[in-house]
Each structure stands twice: as C-alpha cells, then as structure tokens.
Backbone as CSV, one residue per row, in Angstrom:
resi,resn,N_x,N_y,N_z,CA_x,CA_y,CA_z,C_x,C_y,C_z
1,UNK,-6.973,21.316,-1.579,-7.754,20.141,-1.236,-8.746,20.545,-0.152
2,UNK,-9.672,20.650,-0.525,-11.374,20.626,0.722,-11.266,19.776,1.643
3,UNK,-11.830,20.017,2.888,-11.794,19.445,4.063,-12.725,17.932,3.943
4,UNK,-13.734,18.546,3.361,-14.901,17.545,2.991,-14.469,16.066,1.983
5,UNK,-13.253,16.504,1.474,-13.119,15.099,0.602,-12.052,14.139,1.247
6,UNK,-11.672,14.868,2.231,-10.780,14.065,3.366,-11.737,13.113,3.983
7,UNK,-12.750,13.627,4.602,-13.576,12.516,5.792,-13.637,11.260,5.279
8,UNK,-14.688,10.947,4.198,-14.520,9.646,4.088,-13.004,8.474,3.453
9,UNK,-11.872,9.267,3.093,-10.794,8.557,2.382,-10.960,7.464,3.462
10,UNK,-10.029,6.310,2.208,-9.947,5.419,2.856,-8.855,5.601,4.126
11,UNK,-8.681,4.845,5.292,-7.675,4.544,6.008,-6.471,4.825,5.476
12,UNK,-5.406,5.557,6.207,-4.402,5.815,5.776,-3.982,6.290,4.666
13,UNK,-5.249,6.809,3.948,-5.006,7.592,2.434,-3.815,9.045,3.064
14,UNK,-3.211,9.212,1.762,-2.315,10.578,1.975,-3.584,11.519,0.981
15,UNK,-4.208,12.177,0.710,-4.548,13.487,-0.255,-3.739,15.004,-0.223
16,UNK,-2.989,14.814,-1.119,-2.908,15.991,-1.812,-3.326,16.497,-2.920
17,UNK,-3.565,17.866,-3.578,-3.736,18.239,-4.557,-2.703,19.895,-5.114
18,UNK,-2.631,19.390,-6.848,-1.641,20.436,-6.970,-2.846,21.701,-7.440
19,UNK,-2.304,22.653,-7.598,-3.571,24.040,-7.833,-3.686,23.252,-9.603
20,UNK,-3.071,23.033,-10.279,-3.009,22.324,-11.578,-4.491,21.962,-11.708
21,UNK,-4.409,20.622,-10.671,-5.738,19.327,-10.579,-4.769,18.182,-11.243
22,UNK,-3.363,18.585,-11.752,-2.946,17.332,-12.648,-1.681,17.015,-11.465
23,UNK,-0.883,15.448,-11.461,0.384,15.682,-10.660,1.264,15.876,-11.109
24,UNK,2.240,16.037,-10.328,3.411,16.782,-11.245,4.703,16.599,-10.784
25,UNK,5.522,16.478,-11.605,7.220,16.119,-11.082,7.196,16.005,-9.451
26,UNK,7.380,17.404,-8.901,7.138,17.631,-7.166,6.843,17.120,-6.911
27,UNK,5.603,16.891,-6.915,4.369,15.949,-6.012,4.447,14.658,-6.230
28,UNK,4.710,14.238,-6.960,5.498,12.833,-7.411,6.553,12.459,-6.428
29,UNK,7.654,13.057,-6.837,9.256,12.693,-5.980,8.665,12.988,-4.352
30,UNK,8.058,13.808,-4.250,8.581,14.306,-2.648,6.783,14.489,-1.846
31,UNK,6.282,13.650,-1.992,4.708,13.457,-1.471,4.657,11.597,-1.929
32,UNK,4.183,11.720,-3.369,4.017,10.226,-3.092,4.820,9.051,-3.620
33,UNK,6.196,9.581,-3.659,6.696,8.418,-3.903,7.489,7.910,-2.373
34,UNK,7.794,8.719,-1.259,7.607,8.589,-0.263,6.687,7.953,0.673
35,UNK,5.784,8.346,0.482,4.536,7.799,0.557,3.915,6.286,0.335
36,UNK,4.232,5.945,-0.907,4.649,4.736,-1.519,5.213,3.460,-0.584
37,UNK,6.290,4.350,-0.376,7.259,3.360,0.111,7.237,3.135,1.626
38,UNK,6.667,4.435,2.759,6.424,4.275,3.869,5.372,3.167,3.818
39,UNK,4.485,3.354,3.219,3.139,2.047,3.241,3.165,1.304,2.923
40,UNK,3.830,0.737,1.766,4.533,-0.502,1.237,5.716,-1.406,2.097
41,UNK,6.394,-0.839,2.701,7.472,-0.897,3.646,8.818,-1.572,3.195
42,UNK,8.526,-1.003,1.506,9.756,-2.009,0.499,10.949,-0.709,1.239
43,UNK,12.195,-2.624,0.827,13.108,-2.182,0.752,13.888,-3.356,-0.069
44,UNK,15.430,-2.832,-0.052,16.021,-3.737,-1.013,15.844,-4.774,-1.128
45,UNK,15.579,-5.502,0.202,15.265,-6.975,0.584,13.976,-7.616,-0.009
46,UNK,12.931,-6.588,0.239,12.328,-6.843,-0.337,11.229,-5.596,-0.726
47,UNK,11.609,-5.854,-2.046,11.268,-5.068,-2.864,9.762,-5.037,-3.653
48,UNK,9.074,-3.676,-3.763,7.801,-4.042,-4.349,7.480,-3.488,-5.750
49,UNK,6.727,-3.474,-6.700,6.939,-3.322,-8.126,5.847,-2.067,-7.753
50,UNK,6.264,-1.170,-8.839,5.070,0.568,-8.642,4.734,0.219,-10.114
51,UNK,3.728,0.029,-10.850,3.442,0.304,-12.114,2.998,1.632,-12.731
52,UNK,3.428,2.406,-13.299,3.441,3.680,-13.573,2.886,4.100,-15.366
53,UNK,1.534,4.830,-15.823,2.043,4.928,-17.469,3.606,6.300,-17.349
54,UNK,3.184,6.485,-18.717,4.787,6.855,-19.003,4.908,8.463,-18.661
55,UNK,3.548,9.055,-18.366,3.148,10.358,-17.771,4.764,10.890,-17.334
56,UNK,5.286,12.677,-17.619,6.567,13.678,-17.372,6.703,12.844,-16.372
57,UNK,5.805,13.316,-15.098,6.174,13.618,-13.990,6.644,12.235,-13.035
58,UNK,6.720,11.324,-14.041,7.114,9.639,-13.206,8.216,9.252,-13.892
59,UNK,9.171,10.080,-15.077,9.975,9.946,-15.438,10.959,11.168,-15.130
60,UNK,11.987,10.773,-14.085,13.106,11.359,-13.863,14.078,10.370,-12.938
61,UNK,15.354,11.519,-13.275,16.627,10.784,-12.767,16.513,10.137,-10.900
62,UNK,15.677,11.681,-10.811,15.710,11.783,-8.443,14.809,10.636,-8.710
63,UNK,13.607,10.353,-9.595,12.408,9.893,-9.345,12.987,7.977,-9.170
64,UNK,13.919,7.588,-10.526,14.815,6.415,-10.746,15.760,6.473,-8.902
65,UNK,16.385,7.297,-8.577,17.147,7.295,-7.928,16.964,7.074,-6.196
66,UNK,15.595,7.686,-6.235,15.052,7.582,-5.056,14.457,5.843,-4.595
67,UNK,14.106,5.349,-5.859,13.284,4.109,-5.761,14.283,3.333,-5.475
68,UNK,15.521,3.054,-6.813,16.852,2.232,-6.274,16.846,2.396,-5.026
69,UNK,17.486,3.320,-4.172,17.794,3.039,-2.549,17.037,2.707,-1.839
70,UNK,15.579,3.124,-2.283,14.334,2.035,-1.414,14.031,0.734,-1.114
71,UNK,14.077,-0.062,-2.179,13.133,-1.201,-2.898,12.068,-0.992,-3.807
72,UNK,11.812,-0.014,-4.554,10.518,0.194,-5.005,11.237,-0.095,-6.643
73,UNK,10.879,-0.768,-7.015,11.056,-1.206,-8.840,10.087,-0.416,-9.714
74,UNK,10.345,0.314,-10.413,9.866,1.228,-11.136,9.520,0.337,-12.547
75,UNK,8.207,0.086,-12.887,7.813,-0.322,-14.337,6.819,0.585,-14.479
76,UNK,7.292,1.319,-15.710,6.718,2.201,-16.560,6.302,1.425,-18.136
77,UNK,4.885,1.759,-18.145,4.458,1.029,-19.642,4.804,1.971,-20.689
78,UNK,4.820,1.473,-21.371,6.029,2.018,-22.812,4.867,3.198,-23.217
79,UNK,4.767,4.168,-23.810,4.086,5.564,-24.246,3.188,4.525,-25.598
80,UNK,2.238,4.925,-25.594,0.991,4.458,-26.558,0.971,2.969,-26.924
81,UNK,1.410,2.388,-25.773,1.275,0.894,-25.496,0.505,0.557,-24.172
82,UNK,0.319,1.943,-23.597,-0.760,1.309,-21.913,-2.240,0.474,-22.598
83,UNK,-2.687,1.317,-23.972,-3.844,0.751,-24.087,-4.192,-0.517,-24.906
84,UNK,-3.029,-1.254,-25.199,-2.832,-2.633,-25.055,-3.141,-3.155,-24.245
85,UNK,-1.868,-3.279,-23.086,-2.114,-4.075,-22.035,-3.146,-3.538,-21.488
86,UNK,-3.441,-2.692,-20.839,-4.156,-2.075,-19.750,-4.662,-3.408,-18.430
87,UNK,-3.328,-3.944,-17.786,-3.264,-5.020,-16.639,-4.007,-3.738,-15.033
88,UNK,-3.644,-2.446,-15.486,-4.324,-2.192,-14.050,-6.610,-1.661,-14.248
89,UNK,-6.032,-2.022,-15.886,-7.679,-1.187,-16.367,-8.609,-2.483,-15.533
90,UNK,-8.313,-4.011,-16.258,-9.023,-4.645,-15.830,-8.775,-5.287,-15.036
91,UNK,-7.839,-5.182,-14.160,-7.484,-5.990,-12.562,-8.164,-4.970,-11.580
92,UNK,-7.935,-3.795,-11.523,-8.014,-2.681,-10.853,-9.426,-2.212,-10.693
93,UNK,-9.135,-0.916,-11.974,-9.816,0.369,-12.292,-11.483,-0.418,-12.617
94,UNK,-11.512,-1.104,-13.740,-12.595,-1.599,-14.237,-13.319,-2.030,-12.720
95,UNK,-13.368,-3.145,-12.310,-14.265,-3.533,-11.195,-14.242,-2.031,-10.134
96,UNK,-13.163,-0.935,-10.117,-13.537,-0.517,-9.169,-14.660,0.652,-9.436
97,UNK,-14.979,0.379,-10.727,-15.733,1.747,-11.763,-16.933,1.001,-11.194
98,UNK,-17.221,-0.074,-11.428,-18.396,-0.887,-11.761,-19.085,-1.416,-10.021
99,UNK,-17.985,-1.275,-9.376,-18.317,-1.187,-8.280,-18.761,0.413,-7.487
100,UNK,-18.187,1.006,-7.921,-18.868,2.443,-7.690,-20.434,2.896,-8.516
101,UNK,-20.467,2.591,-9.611,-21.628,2.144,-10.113,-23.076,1.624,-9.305
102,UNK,-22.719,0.911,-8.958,-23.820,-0.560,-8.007,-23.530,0.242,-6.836
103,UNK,-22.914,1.254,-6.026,-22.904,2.282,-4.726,-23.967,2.872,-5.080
104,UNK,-23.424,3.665,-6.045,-24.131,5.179,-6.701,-25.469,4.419,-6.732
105,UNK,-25.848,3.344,-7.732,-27.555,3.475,-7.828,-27.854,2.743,-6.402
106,UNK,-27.357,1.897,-5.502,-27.443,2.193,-3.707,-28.310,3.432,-3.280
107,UNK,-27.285,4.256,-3.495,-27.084,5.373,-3.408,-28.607,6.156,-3.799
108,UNK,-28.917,6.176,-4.811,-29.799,6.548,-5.467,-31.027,6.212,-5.277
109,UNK,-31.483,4.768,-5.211,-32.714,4.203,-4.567,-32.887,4.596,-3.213
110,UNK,-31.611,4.582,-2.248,-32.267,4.720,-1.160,-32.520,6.471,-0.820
111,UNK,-32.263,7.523,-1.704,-32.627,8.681,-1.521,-33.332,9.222,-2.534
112,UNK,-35.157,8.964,-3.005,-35.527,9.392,-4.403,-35.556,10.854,-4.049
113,UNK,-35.366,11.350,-5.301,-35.389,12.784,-5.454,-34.127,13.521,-4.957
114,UNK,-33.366,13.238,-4.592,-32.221,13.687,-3.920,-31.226,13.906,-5.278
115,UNK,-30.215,14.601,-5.796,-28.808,14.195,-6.480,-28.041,14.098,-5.624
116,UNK,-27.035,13.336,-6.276,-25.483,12.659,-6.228,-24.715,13.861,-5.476
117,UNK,-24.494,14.959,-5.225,-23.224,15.529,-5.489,-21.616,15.311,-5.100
118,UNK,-20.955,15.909,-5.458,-19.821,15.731,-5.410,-19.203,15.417,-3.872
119,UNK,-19.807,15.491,-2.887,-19.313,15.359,-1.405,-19.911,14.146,-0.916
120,UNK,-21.055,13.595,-1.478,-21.487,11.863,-1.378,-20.639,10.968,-2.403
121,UNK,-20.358,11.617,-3.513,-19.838,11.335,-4.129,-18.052,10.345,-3.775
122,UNK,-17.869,11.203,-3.206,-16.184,11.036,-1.999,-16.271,10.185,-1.487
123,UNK,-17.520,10.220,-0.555,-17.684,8.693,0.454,-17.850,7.560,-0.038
124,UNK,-18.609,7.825,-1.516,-18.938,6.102,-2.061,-17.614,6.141,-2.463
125,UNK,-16.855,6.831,-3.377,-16.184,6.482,-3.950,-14.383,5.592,-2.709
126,UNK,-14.546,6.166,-1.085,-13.986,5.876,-0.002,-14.196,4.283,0.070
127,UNK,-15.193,3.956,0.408,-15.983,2.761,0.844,-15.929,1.750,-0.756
128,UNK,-15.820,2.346,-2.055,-15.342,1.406,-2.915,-14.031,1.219,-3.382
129,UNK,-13.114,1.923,-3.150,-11.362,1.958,-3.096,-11.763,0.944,-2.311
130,UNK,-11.474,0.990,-0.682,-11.220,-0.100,0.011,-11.676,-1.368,-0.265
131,UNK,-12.627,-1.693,-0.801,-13.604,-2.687,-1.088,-12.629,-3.284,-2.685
132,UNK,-12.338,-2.524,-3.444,-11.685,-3.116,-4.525,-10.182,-3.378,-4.696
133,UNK,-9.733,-2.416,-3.892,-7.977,-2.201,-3.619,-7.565,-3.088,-2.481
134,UNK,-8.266,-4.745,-2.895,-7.293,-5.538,-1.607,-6.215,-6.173,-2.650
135,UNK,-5.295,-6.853,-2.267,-4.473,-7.762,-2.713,-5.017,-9.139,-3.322
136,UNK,-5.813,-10.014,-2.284,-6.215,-11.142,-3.527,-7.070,-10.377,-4.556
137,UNK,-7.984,-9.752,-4.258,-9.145,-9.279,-5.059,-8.208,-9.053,-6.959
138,UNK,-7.433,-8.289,-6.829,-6.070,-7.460,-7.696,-5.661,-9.054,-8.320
139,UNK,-4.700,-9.965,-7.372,-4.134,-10.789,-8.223,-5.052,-11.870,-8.843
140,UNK,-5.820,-11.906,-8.055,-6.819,-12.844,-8.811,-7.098,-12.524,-10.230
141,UNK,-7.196,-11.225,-10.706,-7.912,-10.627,-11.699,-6.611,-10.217,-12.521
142,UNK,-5.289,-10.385,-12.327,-4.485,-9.773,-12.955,-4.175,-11.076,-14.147
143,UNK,-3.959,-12.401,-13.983,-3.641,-13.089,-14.549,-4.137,-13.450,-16.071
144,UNK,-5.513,-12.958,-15.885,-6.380,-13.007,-16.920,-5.794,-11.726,-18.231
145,UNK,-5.081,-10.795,-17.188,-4.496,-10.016,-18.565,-3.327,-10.299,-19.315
146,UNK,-2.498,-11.276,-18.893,-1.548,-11.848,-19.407,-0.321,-10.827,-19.263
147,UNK,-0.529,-10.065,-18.392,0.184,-9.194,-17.378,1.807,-9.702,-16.660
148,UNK,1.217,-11.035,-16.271,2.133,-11.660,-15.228,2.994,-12.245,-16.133
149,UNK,2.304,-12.889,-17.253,3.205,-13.837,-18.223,4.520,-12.499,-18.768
150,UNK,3.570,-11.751,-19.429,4.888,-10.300,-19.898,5.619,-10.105,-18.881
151,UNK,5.815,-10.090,-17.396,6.332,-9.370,-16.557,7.799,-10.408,-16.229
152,UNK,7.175,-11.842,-16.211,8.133,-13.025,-16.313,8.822,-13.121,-17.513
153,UNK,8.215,-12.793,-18.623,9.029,-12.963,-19.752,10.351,-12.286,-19.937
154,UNK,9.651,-10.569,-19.668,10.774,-9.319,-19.719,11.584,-9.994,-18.673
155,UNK,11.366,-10.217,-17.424,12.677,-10.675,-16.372,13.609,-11.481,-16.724
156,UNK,12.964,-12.699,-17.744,13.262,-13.515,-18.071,15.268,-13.246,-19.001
157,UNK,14.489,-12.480,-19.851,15.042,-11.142,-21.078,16.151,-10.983,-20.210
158,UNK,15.668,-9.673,-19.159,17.001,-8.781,-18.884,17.743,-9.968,-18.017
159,UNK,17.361,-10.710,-17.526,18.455,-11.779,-16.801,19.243,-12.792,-18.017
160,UNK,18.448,-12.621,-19.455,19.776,-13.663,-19.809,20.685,-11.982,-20.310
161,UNK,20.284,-10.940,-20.299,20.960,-9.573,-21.017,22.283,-9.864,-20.199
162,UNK,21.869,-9.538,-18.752,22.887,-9.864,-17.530,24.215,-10.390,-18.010
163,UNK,23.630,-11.791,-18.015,24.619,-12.935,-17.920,25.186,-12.967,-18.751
164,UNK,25.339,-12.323,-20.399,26.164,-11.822,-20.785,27.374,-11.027,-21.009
C-alpha cells in the first residue's frame, strides 16, 4: 500500500493491501473483521448486521466464530443471487459511483488540460466515501430495494424454524 493513497482516506479508514490486489481469508479474519467490530462497537447486546457476497475468503469456520462472540451477524448473499438483489448496489455503491462522477468532472473543469491520475483520483474518491457512507443517506435508499422486507421475512422464517 503507497503512502500517497493513505492521505486523503476517509477518517478512521484502516488500508491494507494484499500483494494479490484481491482479499483474502487472512486479511479478512485478522485485519478487517476486527476492524469491523472495533468501529462498529457491536456486541452481543447489541449487535450489528455485516452484509457480505459469498466471496472464499468471508466464508469460514474462525470467520463464523469470531463474529458469534462479538455481535457482528454475518449475512452472506446466496452465490449467483447478489445480482438480484443487489440492496448494497443501489443503496450504497450506485450513488457513491455517481457521486464520484459529478467530483471527477469538478475535478476536471476546474483544471483544463490537466488528467485525472490515480493520486487525485484517491482524494475524490476520500471526500465521496464520506459524503455517501452516512447512515440516513444508506437507509433511506435501502427500502426501495425491498432489502428490508427479505431481511424481516427470512427472520421471520428462522424464528418460527426455532420455535419448533
């Protein structure tokens, strides 16, 4: 990881990178699912939901095992069903694309002749995480995917499974 793509992260970002470029089991269990949970500040009491696709490295036993003793509830979307729902494409990712977008040509008008590169690149992309990654911003936009209704339903499910 370059020094240069640290400066602008948002507040309290963790960055790591594996030599890969992809993450991986390790870096998962013992970087950010730690991580996770220090900033989140779940615990059993109260507990916060991680939405995960079904990617190796977010499926294991330490990975299940570590979250139980936390608070962190592990929902993983089922393998070639994320692009159904996709509740974090358009709550999330989408506005935060489209908001990096409207930076970049910012960006662009106010320097003609200049390119983008990859180290301005960091900062817009700093300054639009924070800007899109609040909490109302997220739930406001989640409902519309019918996200919340599935999430109540399944609870719904494994609690009458339970009571059996």
């Amino acid at each position: 990881m370059m020094d240069c793509f640290r400066n602008s992260a948002s507040p309290g970002s963790h960055n790591i990178a594996a030599s890969s470029g992809y993450i991986n089991f390790n870096i998962f269990v013992t970087e950010y699912l730690p991580f996770f949970m220090r900033s989140t500040g779940c615990t059993k009491d109260k507990p916060v939901l991680l939405i995960l696709d079904y990617h190796v490295s977010h499926c294991s036993l330490e990975a299940v095992e570590l979250c139980c003793s936390s608070g962190a509830v592990l929902l993983t979307l089922q393998p070639h069903f994320s692009h159904r729902l996709q509740p974090l494409d358009s709550s999330v990712y989408g506005p935060m694309k489209n908001n990096f977008y409207s930076a970049e040509d910012d960006w662009t008008r106010s320097k003609p002749g200049r390119s983008l590169s990859i180290h301005e690149m960091e900062s817009l992309g700093g300054t639009v995480f924070t800007k899109a990654m609040n909490t109302s911003s997220i739930f406001s936009r989640l409902p519309a995917t019918g996200f919340i209704l599935w999430i109540e339903t399944s609870l719904k499910s494994m609690n009458s499974c339970l009571l059996v």
